[in-house]
Backbone as numpy.savetxt, mean C-alpha at the origin, in Angstrom:
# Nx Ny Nz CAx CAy CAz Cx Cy Cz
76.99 -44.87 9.57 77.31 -43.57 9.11 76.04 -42.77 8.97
76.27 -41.49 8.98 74.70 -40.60 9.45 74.93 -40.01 8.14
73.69 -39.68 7.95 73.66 -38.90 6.45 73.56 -37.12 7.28
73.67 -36.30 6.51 73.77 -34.93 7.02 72.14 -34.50 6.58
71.51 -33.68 7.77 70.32 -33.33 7.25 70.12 -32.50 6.66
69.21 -32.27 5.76 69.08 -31.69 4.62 67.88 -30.21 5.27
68.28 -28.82 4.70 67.21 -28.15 5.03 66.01 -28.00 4.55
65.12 -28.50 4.80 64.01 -28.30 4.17 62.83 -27.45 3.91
63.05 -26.40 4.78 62.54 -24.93 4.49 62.83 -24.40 2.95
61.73 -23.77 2.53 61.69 -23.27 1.18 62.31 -22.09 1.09
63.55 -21.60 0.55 63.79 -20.58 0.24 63.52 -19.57 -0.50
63.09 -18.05 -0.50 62.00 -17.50 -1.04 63.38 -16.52 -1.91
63.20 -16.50 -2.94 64.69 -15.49 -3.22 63.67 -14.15 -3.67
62.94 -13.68 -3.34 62.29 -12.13 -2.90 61.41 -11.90 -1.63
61.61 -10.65 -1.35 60.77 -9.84 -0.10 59.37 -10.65 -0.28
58.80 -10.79 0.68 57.28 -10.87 1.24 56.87 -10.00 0.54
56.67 -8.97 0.57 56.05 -7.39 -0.27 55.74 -7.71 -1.68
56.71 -8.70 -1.99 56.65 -8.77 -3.58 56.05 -9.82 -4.20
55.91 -10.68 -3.15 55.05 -12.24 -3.54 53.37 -12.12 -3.75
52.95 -12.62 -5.06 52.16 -12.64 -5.66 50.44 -12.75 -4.32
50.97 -13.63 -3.73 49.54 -14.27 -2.85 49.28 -12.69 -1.82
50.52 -11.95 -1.55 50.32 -10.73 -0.29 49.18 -9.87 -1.26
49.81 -9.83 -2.51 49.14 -8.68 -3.16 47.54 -8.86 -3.43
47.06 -10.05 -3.72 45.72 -10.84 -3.88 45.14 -10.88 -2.39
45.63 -11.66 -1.82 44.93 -11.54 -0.21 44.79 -10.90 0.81
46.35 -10.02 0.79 46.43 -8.90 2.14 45.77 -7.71 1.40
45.88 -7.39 0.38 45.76 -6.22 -0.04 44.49 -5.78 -1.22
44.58 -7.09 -1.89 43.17 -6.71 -3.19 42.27 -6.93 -2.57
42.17 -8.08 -1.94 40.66 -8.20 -1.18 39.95 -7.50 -0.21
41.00 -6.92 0.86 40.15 -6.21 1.67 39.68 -5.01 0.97
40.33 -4.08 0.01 40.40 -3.39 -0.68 39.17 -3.31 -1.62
38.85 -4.71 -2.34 37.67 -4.86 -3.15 36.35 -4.58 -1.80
36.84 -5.88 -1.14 35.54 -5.36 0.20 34.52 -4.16 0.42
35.83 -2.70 0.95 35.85 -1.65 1.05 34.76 -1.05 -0.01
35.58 -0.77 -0.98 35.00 -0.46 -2.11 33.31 -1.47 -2.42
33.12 -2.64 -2.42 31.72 -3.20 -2.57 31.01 -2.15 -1.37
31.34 -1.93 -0.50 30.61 -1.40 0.98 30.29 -0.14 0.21
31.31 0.67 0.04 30.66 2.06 -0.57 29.37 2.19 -1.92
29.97 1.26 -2.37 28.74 0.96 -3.69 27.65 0.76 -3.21
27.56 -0.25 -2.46 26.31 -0.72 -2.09 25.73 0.12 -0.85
26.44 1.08 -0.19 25.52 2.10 0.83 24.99 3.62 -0.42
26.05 3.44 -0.97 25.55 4.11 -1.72 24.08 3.76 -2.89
24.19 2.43 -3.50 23.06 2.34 -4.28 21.84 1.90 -3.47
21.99 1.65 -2.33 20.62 1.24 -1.43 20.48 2.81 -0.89
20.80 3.73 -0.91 20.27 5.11 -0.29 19.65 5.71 -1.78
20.58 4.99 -2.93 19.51 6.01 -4.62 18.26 5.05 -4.38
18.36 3.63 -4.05 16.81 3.16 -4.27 15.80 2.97 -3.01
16.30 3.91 -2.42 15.14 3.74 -0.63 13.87 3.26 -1.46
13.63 2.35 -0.38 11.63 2.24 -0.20 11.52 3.84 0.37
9.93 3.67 -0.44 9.17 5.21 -0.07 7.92 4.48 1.11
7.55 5.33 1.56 6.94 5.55 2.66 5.50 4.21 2.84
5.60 3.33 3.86 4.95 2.02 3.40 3.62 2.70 4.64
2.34 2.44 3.87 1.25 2.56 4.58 1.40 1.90 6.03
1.22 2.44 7.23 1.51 1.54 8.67 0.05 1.34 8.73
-0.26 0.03 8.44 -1.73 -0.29 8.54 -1.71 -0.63 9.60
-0.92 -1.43 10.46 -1.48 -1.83 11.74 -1.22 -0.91 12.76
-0.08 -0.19 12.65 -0.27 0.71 13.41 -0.90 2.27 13.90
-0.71 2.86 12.06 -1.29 3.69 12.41 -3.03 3.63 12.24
-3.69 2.39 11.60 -5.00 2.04 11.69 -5.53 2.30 12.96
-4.88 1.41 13.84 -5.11 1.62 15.32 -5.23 2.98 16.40
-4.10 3.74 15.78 -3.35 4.99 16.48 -4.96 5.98 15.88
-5.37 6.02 14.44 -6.50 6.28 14.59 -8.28 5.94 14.68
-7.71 4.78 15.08 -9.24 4.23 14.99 -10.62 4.89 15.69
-10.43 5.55 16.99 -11.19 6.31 17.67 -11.42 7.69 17.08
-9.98 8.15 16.09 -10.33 9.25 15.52 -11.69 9.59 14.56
-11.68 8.68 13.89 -12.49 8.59 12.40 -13.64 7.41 13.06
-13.34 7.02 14.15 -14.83 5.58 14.26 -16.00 6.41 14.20
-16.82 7.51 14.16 -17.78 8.38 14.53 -18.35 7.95 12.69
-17.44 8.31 11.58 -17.96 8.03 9.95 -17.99 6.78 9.92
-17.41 6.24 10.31 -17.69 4.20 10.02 -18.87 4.18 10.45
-19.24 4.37 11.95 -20.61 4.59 12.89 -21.40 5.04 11.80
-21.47 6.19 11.24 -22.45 6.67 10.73 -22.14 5.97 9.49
-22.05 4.95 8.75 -21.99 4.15 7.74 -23.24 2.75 8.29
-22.67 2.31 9.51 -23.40 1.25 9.88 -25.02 2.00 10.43
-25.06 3.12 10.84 -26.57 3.63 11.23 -27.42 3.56 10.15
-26.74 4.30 8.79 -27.75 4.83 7.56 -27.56 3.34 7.04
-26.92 2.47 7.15 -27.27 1.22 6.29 -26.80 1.24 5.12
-25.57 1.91 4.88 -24.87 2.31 3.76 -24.55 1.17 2.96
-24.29 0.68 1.71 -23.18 0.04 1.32 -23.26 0.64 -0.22
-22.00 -0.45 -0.78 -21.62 0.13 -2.31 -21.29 -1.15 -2.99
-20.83 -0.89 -4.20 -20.35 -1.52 -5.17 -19.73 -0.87 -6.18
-18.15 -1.61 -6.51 -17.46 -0.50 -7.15 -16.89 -1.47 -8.11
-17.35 -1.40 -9.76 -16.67 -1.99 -10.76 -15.63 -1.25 -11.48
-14.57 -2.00 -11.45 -13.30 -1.62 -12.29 -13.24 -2.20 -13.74
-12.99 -1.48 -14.90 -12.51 -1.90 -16.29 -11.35 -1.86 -16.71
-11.31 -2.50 -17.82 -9.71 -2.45 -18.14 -8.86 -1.17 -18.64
-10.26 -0.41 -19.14 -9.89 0.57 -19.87 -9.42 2.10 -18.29
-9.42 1.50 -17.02 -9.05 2.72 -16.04 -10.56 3.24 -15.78
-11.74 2.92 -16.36 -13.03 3.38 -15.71 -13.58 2.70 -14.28
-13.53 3.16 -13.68 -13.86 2.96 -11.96 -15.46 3.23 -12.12
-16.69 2.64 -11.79 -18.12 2.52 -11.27 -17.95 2.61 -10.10
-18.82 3.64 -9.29 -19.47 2.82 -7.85 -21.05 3.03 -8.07
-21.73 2.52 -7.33 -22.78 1.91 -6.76 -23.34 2.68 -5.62
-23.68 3.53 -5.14 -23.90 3.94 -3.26 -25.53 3.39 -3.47
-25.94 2.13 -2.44 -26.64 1.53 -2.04 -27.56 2.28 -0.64
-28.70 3.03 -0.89 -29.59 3.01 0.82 -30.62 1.99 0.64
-30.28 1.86 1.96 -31.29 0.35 2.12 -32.77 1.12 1.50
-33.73 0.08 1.52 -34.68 -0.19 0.79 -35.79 0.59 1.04
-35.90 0.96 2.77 -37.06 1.88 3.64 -36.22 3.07 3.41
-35.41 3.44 3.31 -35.08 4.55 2.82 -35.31 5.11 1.50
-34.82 4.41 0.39 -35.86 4.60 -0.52 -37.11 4.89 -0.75
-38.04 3.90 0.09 -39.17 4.03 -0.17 -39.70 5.29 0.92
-39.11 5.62 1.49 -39.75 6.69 2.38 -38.69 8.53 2.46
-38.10 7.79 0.89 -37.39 9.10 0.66 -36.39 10.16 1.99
-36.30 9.20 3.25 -35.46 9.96 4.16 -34.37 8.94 4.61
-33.13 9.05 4.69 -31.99 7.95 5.21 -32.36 8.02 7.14
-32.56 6.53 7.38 -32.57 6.06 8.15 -32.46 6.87 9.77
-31.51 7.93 9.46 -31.33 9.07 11.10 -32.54 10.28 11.37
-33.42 10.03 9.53 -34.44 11.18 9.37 -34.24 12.49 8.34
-32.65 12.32 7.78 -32.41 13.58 6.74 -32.63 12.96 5.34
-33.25 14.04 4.45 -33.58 13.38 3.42 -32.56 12.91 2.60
-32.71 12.08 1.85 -31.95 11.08 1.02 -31.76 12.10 -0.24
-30.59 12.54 -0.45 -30.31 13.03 -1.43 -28.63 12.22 -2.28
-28.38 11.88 -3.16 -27.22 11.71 -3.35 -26.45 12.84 -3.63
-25.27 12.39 -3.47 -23.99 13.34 -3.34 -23.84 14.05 -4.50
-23.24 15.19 -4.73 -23.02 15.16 -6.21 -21.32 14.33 -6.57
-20.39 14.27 -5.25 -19.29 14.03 -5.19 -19.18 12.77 -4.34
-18.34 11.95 -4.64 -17.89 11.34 -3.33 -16.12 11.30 -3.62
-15.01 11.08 -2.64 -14.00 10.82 -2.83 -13.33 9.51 -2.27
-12.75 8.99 -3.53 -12.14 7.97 -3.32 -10.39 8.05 -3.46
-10.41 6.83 -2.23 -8.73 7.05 -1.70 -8.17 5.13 -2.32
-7.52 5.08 -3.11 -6.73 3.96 -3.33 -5.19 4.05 -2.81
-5.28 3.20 -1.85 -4.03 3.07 -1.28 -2.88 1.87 -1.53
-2.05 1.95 -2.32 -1.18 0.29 -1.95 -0.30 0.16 -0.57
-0.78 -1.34 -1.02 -0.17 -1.43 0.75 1.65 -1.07 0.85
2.19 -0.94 -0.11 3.67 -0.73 -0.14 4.48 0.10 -0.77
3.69 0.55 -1.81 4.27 1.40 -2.72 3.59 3.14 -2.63
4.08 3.99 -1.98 3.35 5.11 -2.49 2.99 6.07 -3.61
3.61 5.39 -4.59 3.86 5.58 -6.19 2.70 5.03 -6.92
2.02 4.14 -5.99 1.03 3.51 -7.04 -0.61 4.11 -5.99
-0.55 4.96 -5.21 -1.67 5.48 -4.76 -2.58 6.22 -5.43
-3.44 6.10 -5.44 -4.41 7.33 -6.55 -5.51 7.83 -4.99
-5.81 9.19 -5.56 -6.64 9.83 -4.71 -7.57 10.37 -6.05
-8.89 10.15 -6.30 -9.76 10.81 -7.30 -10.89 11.31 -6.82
-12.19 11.71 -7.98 -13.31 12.61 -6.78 -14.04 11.39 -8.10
-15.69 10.98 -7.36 -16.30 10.04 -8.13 -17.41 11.10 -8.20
-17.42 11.69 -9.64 -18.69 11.95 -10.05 -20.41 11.50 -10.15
-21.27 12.41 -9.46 -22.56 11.54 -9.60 -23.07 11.40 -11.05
-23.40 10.72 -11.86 -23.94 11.05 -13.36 -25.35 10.39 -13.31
-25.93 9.36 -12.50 -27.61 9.32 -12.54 -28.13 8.24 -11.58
-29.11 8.16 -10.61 -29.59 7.47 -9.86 -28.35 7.66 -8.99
-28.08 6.39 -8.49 -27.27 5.83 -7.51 -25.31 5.54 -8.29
-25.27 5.85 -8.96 -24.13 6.10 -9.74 -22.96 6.80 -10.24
-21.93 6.48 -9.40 -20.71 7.58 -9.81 -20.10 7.35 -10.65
-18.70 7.74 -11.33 -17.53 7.21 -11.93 -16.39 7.87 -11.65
-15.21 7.31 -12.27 -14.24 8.05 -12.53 -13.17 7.82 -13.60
-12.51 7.96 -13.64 -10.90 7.29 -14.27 -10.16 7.06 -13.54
-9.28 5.92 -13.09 -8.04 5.61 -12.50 -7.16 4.59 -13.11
-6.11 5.02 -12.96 -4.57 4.31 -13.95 -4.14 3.82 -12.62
-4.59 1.88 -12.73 -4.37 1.40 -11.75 -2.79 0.64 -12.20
-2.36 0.04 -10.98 -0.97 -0.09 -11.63 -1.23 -1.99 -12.38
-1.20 -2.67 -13.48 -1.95 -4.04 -13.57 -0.98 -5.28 -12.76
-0.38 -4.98 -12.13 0.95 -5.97 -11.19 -0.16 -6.48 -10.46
-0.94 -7.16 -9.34 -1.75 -7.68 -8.62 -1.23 -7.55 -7.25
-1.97 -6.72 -6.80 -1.25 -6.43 -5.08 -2.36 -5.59 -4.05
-1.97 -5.33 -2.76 -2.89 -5.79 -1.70 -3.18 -4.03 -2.10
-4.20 -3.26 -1.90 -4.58 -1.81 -1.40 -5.67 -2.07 -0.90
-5.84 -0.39 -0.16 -6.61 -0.35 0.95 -7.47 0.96 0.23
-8.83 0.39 -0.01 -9.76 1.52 -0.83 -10.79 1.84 0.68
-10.94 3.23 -0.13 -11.97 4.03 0.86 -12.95 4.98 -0.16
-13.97 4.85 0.78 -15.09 5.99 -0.77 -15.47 6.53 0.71
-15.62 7.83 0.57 -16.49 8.86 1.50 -16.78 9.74 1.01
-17.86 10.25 2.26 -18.71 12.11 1.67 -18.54 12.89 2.69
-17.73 13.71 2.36 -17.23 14.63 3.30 -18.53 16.15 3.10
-19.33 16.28 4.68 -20.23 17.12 4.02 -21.28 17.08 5.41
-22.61 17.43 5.22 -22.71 17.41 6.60 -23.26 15.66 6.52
-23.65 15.05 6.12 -23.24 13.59 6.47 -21.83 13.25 6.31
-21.29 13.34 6.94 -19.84 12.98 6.93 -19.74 11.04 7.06
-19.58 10.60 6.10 -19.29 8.89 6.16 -18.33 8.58 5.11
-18.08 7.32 5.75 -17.06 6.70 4.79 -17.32 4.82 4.87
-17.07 4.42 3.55 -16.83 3.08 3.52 -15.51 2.38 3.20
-14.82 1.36 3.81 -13.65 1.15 3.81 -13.17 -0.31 2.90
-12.75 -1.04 2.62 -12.32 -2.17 2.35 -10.92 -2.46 2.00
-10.55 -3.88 1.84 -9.40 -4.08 1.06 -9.33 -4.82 0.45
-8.64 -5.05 -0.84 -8.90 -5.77 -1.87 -7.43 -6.33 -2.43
-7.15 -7.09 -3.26 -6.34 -7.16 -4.46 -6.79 -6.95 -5.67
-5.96 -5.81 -5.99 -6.47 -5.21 -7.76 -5.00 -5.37 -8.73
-5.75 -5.53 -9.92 -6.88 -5.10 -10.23 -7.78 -6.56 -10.19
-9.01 -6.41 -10.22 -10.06 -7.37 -10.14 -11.40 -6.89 -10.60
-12.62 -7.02 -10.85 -13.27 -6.80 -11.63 -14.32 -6.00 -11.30
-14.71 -6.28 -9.49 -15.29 -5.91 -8.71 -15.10 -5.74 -7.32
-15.55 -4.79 -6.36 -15.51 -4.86 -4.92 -16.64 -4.20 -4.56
-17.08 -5.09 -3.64 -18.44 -4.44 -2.52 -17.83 -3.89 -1.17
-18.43 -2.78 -0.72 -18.18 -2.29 0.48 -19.92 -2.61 1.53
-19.13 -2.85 2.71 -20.73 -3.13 3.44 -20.28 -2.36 4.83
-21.04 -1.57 5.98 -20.91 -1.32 7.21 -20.16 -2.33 8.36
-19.04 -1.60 8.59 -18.40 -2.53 9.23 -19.32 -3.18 10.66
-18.84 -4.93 10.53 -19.64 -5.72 11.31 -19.56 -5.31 12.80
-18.64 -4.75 13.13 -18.08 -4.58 14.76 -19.45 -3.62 15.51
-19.81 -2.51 14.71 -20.87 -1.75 15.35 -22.27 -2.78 15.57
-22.40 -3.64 15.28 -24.13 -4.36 15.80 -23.66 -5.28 16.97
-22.49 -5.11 17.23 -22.42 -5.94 18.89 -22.36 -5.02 19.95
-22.56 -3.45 19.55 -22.80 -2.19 20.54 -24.12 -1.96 20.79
């Protein structure tokens, strides 16, 4: 004798429309999705990155522009030294070599006078919020200063001191600040010309 088969499909006694899992999966989630997408195009356009120094590229794009003041950094035998304090007081140092000194004319033949100004450019490598541009006062001998409100986080910038004038030069470096000290010297590339 056969037994009668039994149906075993689940009978649903409401619409699809109305079952708990459509409303969670077909419908809340893509829905939440959506909505995360707008939030988040929206809060990544309030917090853009600002404008990131293109060191390698635009270094390059002007290197021939400005190589003529580096040049004339490595001729006169320029260098510096620039101490930072905690208190935001910036020192530099402008160094002429030694026969210049003693013969009272920089090295091309114009006399050795110091600047009354020089300007210095602090650049971070990522943030344009934390850049300072200041002017370094001469106050005696070989000696400038200034004030700068460096940011104290520890990160890469790109410092520059120049004299814009008819010696037109500049000295360049890069550092991580804050730190206590940095020397600038004539870049090495000009004594293999």
């Amino acid at each position: 004798m056969s037994t009668p088969i039994s149906n075993f499909k689940h009978q649903d006694s409401q619409p699809w429309y109305k079952n708990y899992m459509v409303v969670i999966f077909v419908i809340s989630m893509p829905a939440f999705v959506v909505v995360a997408c707008i939030w988040f195009v929206y809060y990544s356009y309030q917090i853009r990155d600002s404008v990131v120094r293109d060191d390698w590229y635009m270094d390059g794009k002007t290197l021939y522009q400005d190589v003529s003041r580096d040049k004339l950094t490595y001729d006169l035998d320029l260098h510096g030294k620039m101490q930072f304090s905690d208190n935001g007081n910036v020192v530099f140092y402008l160094d002429y070599p030694k026969q210049s000194l003693q013969s009272g004319k920089l090295l091309d033949g114009t006399p050795l006078v110091y600047p009354k100004e020089l300007a210095l450019s602090i650049s971070h490598a990522t943030d344009i919020k934390k850049d300072r541009d200041v002017v370094l006062q001469h106050e005696d001998g070989n000696k400038y200063s200034a004030q700068v409100d460096i940011d104290p986080v520890k990160a890469k910038y790109y410092l520059q001191v120049s004299h814009d004038g008819k010696e037109d030069w500049r000295m360049q470096d890069v550092a991580k600040l804050p730190r206590s000290e940095v020397s600038f010297s004539p870049l090495p590339v000009f004594a293999e010309s």
